[in-house]
C-alpha positions as CSV (number, residue, x, y, z in Angstrom):
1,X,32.0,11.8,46.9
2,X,28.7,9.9,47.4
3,X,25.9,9.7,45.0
4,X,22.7,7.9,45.2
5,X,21.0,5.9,42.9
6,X,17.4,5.5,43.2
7,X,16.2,2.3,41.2
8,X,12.7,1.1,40.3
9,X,11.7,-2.5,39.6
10,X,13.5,-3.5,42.8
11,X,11.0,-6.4,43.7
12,X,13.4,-8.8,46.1
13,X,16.8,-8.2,47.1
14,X,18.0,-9.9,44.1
15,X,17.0,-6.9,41.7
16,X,18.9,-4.4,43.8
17,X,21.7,-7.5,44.3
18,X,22.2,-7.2,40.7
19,X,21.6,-3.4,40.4
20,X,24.8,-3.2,43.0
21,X,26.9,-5.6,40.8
22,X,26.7,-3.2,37.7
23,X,27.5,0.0,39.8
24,X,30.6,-2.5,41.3
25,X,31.9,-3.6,37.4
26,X,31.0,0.7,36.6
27,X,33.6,1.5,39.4
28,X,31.6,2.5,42.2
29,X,31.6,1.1,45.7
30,X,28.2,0.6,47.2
31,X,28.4,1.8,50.8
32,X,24.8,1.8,51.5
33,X,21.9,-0.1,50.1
34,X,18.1,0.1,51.2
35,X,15.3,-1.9,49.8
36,X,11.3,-1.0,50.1
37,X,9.8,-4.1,48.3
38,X,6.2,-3.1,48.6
39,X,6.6,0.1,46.6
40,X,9.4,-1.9,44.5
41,X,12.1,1.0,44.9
42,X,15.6,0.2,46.3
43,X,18.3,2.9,46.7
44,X,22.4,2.9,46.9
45,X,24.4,5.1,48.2
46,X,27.5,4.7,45.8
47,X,31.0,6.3,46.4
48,X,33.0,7.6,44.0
49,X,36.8,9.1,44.6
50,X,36.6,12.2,42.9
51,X,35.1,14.2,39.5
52,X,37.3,12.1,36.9
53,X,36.1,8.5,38.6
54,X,32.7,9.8,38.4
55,X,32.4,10.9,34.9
56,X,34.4,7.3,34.1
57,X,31.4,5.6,36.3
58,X,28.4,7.4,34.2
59,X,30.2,6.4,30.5
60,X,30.4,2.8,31.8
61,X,27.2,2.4,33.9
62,X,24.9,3.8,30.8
63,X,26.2,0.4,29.2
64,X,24.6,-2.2,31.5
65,X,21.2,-3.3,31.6
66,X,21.0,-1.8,35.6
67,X,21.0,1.4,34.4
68,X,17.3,2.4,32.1
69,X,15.7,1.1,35.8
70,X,18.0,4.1,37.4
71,X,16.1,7.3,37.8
């Protein structure tokens, strides 16, 4: 399954750089990533294996600091 995860505050690439390393410590894999520095909104497409990995992904990435720029 692949879910997306729209970020604000994305700057440079080393906003969404760090973005993608909480999703990676979460349990997601980052397949995609796009960055749109003027408007300052960066995007991942993250993969998850199924319903149980994602729910595990959610309960761990509400914990980082990645996630209140996350809409």
């Amino acid at each position: 399954m692949i879910v997306h995860l729209r970020f604000r505050e994305c700057e440079h690439n080393g906003d969404l750089d760090q973005y993608a390393r909480d999703v990676a410590k979460s349990g997601g894999t980052v397949v995609y990533r796009e960055l749109d520095a003027a408007r300052e909104r960066g995007m991942l497409a993250v993969e998850l294996a199924d319903e149980t990995q994602a729910a595990d992904f959610w309960r761990r990435f509400e914990r980082t600091d990645s996630y209140r720029y996350c809409s």
